[in-house]
Z-matrix of the N, CA and C atoms (Angstrom, degrees):
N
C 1 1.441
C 2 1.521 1 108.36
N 3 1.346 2 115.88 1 133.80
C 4 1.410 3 129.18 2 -167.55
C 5 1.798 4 118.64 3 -84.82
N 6 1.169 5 127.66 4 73.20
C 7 1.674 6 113.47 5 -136.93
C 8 1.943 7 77.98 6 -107.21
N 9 1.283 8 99.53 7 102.74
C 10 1.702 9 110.69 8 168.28
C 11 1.529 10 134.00 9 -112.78
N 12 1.687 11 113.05 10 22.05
C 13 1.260 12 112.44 11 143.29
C 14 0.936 13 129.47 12 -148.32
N 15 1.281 14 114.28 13 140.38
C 16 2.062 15 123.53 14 -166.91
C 17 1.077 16 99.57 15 -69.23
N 18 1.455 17 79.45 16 133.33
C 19 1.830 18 107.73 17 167.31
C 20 1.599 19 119.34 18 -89.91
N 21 1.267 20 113.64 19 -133.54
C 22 1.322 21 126.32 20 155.59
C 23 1.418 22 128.98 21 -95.90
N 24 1.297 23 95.87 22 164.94
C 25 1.975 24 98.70 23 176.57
C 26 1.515 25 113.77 24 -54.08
N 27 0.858 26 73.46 25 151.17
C 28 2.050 27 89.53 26 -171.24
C 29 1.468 28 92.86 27 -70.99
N 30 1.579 29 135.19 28 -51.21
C 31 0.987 30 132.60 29 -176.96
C 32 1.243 31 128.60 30 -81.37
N 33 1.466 32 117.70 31 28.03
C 34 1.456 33 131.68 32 165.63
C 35 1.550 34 103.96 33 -109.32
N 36 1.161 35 120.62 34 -34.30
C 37 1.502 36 125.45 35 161.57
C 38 1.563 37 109.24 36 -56.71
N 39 1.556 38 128.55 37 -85.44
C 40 1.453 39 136.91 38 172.22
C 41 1.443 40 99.50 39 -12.04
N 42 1.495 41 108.44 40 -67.09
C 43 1.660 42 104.07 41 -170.34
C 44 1.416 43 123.82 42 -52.94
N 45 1.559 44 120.67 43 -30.35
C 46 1.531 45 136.74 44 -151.98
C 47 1.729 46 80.08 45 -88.92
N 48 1.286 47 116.11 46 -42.86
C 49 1.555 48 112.27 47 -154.82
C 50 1.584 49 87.40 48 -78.73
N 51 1.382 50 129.00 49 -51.97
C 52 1.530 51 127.32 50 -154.89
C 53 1.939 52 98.48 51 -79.60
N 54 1.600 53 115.05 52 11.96
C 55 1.689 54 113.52 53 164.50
C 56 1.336 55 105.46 54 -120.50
N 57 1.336 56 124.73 55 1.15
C 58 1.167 57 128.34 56 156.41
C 59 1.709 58 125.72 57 12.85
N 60 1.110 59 139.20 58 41.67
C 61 1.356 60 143.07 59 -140.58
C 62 1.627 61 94.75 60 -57.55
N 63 1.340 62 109.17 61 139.90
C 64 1.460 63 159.59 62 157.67
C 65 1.985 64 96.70 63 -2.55
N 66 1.609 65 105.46 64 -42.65
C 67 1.701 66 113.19 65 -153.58
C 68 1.507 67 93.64 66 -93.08
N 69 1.276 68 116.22 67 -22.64
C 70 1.864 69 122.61 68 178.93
C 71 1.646 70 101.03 69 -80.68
N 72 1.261 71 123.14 70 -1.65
C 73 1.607 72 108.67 71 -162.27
C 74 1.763 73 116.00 72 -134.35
N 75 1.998 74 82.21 73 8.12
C 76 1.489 75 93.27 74 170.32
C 77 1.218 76 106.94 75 -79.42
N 78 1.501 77 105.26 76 -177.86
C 79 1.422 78 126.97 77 -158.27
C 80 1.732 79 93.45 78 -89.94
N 81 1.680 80 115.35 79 123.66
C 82 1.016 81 135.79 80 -174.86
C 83 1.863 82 111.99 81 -58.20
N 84 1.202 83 111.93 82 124.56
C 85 1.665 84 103.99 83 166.76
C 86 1.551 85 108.50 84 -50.16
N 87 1.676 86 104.27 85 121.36
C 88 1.384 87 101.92 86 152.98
C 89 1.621 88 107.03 87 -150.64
N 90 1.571 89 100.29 88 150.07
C 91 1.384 90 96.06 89 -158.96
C 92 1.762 91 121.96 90 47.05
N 93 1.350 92 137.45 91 -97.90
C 94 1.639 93 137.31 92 -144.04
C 95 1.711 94 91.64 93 -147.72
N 96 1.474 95 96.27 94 -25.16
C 97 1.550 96 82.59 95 175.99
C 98 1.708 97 122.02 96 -124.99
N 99 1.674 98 117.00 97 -177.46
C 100 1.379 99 97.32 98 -159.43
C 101 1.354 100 118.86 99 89.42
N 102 1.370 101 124.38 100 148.09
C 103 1.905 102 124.79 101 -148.80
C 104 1.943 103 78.53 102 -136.13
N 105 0.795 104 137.32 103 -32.40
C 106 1.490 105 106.80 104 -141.48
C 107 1.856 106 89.42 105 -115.02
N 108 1.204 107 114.89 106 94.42
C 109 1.551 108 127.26 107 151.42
C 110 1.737 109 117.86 108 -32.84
N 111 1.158 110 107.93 109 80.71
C 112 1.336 111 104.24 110 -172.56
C 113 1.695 112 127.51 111 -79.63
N 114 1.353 113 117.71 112 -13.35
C 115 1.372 114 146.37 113 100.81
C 116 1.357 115 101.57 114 19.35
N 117 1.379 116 115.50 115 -104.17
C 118 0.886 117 116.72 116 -172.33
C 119 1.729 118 135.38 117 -72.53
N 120 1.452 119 101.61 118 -15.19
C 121 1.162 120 134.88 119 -177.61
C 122 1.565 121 93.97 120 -55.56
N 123 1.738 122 118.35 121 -63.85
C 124 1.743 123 133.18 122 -176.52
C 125 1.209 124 95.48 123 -59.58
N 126 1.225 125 136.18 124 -61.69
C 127 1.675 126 135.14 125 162.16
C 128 1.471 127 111.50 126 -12.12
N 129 1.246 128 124.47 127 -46.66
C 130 1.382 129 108.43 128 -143.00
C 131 1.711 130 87.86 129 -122.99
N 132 1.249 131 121.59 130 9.96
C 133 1.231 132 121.87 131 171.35
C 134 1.763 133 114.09 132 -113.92
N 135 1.201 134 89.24 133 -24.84
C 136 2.317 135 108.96 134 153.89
C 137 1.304 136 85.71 135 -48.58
N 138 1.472 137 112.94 136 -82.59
C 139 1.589 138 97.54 137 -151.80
C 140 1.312 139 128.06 138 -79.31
N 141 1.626 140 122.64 139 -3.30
C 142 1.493 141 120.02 140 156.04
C 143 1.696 142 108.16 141 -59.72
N 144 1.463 143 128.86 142 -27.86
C 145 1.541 144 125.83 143 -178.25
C 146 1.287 145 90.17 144 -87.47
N 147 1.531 146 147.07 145 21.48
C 148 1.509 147 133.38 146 165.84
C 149 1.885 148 91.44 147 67.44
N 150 1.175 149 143.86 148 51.13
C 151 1.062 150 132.56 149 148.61
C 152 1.845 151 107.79 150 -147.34
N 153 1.416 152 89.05 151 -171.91
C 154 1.905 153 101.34 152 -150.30
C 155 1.765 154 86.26 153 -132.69
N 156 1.051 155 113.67 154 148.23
C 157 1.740 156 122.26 155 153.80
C 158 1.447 157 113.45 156 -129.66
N 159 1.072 158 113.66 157 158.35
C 160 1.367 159 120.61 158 177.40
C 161 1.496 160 127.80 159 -71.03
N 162 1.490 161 141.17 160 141.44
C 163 1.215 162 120.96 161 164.54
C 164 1.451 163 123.77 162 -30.97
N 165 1.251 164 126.91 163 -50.89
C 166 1.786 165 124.69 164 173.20
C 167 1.212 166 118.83 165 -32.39
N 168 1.623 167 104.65 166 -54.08
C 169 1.244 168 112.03 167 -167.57
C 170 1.724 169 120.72 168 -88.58
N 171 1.550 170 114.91 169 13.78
C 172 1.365 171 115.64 170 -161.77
C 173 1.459 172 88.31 171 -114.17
N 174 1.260 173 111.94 172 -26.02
C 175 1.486 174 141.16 173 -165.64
C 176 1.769 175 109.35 174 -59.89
N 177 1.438 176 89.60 175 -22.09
C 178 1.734 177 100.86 176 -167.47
C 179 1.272 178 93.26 177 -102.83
N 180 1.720 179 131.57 178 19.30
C 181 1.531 180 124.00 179 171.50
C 182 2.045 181 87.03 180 -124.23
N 183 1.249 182 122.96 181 1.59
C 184 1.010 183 90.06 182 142.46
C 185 1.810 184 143.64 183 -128.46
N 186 1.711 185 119.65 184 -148.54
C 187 1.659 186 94.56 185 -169.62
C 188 1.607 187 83.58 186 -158.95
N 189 1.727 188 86.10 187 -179.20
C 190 1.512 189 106.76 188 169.09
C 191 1.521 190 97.44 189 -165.57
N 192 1.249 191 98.39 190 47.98
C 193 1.819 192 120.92 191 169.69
C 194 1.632 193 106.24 192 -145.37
N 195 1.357 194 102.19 193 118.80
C 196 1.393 195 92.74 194 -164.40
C 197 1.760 196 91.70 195 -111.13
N 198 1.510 197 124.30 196 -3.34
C 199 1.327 198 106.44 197 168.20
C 200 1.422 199 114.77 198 -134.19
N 201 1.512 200 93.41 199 41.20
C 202 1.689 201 126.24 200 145.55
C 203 1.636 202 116.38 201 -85.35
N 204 1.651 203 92.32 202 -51.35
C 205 1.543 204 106.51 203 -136.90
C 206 1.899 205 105.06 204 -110.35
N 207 1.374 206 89.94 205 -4.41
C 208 1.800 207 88.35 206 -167.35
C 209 1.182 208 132.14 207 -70.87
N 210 1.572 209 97.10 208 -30.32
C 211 1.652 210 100.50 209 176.81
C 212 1.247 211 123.92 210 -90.04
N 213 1.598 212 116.78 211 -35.71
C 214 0.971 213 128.87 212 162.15
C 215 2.067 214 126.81 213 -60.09
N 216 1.595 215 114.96 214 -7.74
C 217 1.367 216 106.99 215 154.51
C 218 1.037 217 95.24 216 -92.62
N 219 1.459 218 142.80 217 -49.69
C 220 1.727 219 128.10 218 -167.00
C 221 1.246 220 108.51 219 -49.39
N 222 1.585 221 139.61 220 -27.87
C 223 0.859 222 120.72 221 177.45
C 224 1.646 223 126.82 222 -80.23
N 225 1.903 224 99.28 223 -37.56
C 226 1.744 225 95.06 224 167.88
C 227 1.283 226 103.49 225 -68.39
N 228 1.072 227 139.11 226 26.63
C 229 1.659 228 143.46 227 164.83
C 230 1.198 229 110.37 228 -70.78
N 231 1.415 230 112.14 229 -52.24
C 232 1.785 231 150.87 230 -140.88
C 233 1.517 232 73.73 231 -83.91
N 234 1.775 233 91.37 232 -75.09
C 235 2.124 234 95.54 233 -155.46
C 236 1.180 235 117.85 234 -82.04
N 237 1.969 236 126.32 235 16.13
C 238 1.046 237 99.11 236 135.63
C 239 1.401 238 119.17 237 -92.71
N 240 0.924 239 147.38 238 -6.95
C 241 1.803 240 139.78 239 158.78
C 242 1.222 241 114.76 240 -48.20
N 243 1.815 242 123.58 241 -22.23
C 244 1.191 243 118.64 242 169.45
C 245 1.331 244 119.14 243 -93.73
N 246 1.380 245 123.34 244 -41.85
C 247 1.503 246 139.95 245 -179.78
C 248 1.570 247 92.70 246 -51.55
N 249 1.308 248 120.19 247 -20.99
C 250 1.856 249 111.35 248 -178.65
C 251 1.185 250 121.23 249 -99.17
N 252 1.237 251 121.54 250 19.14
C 253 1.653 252 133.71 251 -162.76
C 254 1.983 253 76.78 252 -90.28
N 255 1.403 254 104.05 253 147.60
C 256 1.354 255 109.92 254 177.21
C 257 1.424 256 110.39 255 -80.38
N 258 0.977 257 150.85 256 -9.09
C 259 1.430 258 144.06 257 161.79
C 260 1.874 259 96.16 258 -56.24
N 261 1.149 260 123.68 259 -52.66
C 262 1.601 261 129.17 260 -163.70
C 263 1.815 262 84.16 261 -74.60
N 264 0.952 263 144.29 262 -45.88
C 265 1.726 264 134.59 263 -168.02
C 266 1.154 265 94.08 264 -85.72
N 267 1.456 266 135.76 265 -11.75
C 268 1.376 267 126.55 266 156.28
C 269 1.457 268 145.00 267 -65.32
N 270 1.425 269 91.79 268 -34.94
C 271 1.690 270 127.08 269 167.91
C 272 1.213 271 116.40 270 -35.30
N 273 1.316 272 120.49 271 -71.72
C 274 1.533 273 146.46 272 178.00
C 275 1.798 274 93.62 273 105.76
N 276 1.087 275 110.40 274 69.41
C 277 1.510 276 115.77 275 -174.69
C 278 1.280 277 84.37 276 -84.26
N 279 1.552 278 128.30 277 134.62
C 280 1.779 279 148.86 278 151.88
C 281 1.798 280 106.47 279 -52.35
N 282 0.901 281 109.44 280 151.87
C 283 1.474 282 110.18 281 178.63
C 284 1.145 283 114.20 282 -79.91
N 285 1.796 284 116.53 283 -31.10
C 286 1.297 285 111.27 284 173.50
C 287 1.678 286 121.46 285 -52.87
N 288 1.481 287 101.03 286 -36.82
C 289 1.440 288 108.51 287 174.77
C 290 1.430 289 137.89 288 -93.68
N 291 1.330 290 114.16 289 -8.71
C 292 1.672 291 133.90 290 115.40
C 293 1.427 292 123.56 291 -41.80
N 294 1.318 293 130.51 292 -32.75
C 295 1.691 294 106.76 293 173.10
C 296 1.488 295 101.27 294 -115.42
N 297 1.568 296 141.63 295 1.46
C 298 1.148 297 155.02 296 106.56
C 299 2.108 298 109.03 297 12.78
N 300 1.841 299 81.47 298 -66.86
C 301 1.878 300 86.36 299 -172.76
C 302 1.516 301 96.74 300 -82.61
N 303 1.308 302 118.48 301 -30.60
C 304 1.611 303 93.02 302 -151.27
C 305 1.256 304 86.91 303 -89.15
N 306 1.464 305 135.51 304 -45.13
C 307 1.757 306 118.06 305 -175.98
C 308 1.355 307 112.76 306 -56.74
N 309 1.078 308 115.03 307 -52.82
C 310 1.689 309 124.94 308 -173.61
C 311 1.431 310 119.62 309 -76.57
N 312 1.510 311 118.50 310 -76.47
C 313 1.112 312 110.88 311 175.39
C 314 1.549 313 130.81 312 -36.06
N 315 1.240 314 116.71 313 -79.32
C 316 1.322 315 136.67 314 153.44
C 317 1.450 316 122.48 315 -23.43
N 318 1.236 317 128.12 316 -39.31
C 319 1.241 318 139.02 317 161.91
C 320 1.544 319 115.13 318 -58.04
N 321 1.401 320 94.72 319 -45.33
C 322 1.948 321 98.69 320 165.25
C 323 1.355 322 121.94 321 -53.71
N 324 1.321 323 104.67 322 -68.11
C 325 0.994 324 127.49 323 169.10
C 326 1.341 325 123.38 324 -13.63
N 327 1.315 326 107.99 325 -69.79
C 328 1.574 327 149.99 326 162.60
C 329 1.450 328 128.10 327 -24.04
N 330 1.781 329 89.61 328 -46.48
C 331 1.316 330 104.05 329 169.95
C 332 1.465 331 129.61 330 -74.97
N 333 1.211 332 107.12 331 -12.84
C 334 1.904 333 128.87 332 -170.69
C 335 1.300 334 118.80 333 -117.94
N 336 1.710 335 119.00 334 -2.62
C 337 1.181 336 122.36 335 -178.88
C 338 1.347 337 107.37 336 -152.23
N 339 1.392 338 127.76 337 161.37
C 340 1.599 339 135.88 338 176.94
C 341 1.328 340 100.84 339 -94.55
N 342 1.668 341 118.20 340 118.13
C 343 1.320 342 109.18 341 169.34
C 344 1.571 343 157.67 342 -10.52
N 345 1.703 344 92.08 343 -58.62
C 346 1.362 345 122.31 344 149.15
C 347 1.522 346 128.47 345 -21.92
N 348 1.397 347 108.38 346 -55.16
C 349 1.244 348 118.72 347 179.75
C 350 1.501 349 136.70 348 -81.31
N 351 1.470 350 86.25 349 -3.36
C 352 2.008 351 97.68 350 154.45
C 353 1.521 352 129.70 351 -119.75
N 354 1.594 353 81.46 352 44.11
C 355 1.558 354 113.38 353 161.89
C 356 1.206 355 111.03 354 -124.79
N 357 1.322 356 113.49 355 -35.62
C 358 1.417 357 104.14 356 -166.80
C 359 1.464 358 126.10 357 -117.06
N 360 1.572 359 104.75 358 -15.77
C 361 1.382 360 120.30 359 172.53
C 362 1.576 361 113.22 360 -96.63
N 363 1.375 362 111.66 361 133.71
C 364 1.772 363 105.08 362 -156.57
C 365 1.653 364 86.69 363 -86.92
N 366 1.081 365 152.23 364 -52.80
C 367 1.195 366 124.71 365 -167.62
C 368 1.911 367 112.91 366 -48.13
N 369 1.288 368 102.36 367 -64.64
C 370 1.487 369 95.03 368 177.99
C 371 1.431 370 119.70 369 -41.42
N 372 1.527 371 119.84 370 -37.40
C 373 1.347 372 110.97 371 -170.31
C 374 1.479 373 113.14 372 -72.08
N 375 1.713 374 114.69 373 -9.01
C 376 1.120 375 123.62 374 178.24
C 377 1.973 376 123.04 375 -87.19
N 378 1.769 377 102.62 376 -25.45
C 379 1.394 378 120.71 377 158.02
C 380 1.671 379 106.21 378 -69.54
N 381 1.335 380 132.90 379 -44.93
C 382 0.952 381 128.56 380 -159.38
C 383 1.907 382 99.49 381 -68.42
N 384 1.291 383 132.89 382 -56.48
C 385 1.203 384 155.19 383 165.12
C 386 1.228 385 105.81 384 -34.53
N 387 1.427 386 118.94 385 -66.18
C 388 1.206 387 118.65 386 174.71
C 389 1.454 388 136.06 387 -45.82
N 390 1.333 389 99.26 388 -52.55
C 391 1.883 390 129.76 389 165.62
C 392 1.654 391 97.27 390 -20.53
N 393 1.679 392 84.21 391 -73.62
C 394 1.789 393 109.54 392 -169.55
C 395 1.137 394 121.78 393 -49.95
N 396 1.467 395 106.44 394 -41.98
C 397 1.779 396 115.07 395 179.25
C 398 1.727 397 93.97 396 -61.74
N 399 1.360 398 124.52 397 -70.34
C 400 1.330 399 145.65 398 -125.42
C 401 1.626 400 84.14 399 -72.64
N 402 1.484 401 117.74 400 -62.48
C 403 1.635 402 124.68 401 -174.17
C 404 1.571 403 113.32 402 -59.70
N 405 1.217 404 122.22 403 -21.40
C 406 1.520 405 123.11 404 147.45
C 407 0.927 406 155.12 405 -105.12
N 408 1.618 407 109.72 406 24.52
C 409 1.726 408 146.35 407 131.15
C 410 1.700 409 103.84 408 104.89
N 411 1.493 410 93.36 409 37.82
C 412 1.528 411 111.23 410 171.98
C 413 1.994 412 107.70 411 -114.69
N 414 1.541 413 95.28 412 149.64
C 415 1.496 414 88.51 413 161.84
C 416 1.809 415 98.72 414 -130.63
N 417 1.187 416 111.69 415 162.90
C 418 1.405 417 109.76 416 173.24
C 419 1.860 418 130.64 417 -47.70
N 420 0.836 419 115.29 418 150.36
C 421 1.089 420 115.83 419 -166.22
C 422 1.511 421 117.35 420 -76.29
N 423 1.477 422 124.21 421 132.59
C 424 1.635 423 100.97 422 -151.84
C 425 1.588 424 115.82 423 131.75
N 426 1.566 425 98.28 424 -82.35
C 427 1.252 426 137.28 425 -171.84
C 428 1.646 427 114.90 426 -72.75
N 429 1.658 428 111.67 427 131.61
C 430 1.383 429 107.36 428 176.31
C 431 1.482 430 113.60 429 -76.86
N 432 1.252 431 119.59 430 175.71
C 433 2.041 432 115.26 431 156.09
C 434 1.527 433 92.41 432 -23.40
N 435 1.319 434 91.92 433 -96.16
C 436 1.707 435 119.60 434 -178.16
C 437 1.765 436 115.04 435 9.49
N 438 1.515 437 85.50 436 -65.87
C 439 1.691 438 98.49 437 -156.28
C 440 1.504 439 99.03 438 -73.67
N 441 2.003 440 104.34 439 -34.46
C 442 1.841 441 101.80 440 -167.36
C 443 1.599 442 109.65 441 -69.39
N 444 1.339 443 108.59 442 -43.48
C 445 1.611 444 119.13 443 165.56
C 446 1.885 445 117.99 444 -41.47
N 447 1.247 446 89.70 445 -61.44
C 448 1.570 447 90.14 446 -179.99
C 449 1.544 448 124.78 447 -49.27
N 450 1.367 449 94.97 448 -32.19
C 451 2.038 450 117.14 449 -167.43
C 452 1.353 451 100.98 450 -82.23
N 453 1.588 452 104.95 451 -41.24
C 454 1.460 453 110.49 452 173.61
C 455 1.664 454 129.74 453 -61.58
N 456 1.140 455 92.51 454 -37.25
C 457 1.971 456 109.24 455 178.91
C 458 1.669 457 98.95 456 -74.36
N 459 1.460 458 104.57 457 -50.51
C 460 1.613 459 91.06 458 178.87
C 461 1.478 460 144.65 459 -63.01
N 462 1.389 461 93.63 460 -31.47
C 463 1.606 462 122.74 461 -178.87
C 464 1.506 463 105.81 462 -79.24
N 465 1.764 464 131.85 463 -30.87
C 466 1.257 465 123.32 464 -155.43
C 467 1.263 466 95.72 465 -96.58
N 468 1.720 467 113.24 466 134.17
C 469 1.444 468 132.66 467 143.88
C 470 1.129 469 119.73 468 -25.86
N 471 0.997 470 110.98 469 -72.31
C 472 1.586 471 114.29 470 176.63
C 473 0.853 472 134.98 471 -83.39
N 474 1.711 473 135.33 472 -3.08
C 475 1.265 474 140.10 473 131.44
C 476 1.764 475 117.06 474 -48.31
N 477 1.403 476 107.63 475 -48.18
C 478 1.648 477 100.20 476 165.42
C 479 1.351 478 113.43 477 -55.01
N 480 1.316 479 136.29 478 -40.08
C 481 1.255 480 144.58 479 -158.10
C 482 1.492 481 90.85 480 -75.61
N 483 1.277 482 126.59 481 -73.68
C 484 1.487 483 114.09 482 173.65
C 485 1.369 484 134.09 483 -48.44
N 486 1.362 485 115.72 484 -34.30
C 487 1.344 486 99.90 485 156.03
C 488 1.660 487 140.53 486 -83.28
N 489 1.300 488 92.75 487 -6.83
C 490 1.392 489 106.77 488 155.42
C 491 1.572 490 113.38 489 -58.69
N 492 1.425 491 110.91 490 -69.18
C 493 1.723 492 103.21 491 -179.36
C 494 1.742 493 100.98 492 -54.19
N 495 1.031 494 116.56 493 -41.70
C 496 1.656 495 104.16 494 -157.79
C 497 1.591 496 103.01 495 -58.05
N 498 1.707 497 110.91 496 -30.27
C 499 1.790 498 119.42 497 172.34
C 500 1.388 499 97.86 498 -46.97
N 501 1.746 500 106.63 499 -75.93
C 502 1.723 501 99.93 500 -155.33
C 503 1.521 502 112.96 501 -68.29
N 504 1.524 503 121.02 502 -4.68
C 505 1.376 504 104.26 503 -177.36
C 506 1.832 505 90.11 504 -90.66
N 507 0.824 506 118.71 505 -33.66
C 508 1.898 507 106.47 506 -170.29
C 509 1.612 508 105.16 507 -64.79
N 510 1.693 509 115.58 508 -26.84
C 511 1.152 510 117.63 509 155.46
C 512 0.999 511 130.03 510 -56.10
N 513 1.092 512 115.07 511 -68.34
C 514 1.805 513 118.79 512 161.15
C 515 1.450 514 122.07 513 -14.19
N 516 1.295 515 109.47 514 -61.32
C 517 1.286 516 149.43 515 -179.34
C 518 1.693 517 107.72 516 -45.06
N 519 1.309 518 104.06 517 -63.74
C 520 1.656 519 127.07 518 -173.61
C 521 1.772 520 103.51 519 -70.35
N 522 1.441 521 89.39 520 -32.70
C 523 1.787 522 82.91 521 -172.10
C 524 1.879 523 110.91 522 -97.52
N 525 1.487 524 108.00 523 -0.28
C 526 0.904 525 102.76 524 167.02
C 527 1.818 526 119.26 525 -92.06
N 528 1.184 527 95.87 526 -17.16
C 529 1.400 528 112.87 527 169.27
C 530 1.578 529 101.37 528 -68.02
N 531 1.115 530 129.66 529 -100.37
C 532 1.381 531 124.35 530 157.86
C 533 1.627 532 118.75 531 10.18
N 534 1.037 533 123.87 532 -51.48
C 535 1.522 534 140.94 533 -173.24
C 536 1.758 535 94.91 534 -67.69
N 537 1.253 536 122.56 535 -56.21
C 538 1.638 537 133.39 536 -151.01
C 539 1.890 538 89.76 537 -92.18
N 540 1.209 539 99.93 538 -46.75
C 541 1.656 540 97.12 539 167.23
C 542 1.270 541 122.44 540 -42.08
N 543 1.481 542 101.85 541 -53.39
C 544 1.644 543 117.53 542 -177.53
C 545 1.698 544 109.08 543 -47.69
N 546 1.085 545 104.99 544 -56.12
C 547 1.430 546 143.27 545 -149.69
C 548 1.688 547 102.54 546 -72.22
N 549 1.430 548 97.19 547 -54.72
C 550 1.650 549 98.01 548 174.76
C 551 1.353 550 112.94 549 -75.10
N 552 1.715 551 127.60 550 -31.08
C 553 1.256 552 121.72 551 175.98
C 554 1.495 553 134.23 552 -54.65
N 555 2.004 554 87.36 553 -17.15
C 556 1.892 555 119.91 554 -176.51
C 557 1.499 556 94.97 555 -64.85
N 558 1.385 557 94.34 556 -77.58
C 559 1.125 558 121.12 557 161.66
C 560 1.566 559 113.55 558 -1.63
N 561 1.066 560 110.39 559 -100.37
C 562 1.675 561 122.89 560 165.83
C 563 1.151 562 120.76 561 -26.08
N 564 1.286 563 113.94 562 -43.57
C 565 1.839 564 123.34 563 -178.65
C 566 1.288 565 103.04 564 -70.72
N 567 1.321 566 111.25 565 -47.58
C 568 1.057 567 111.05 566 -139.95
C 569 2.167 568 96.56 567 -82.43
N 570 1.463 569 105.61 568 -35.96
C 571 1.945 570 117.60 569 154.67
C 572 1.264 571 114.86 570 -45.99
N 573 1.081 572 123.24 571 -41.67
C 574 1.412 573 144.23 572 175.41
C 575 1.858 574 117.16 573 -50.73
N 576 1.035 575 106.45 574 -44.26
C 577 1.310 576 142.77 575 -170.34
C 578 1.053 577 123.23 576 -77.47
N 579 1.679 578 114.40 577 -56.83
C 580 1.460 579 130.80 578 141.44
C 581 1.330 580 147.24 579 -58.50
N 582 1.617 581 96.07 580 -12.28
C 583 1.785 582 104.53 581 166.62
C 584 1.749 583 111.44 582 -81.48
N 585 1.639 584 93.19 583 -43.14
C 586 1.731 585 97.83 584 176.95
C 587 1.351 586 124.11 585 -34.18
């Protein structure tokens, strides 16, 4: 991913995420229980970026699966408290690419980590920041392509996680090759053997 204009300091993000106030880190409405309407939460961070979404689409922040759906709203919990820092309402971020991070990104995310912990653990809060900058064609301020990419691949969960599968499947891959190699060389010997 090609991320060609600086944003802000990485450590104005870290900080915003590690004060995280108390009302972003409650327990997400789902179904009857849970305080924080997250619904409305993306609602009201649309219209700090000057844009609107539709019921359909607000619809997909909420649930009545809570061990589907739990970590993954606590976390668009998280990134909208960050997506609202005024440098990001400064941006002119599109909504498509505002609900882009919070459905998608974050949802990844989500899947490989407990919310919690990109509040409170400084590397994550530094993947989480990063994610956000990087998926809306910013890198930190400072930092070349080069350096934000590199920091980014190293630091992300789920960039390890993918290259982890991409290891065992090229493994897979190599040793199944290996296997058919084996196999035809039998093979061969073994034709070989029978002409004699």
């Amino acid at each position: 991913m090609s991320v060609q204009r600086e944003g802000l300091l990485l450590e104005t993000l870290t900080r915003r995420l590690a004060e995280t106030p108390p009302d972003f880190l409650d327990e997400p409405r789902i179904g009857e229980r849970g305080s924080v309407v997250v619904p409305a939460l993306v609602h009201d961070l649309l219209r700090m970026h000057g844009a609107r979404a539709g019921r359909d689409v607000l619809l997909r922040f909420a649930s009545n699966d809570a061990r589907a759906d739990r970590n993954r709203l606590a976390l668009v919990q998280i990134g909208c408290w960050l997506l609202a820092d005024d440098w990001f309402l400064g941006a002119g971020c599109s909504v498509e690419a505002l609900l882009a991070r919070l459905d998608g990104d974050l949802a990844e995310l989500a899947a490989a980590t407990p919310a919690p912990r990109f509040v409170q653990d400084l590397d994550r809060r530094e993947e989480l920041a990063r994610v956000l900058l990087a998926h809306l064609g910013y890198r930190p301020a400072g930092e070349t392509e080069a350096q934000a990419s590199d920091r980014l691949s190293r630091i992300s969960g789920t960039e390890r996680q993918r290259l982890l599968a991409a290891s065992r499947a090229a493994e897979e891959r190599a040793r199944a090759i290996r296997e058919a190699l084996a196999k035809k060389a039998a093979e061969e010997s073994a034709d070989k053997w029978t002409r004699e």
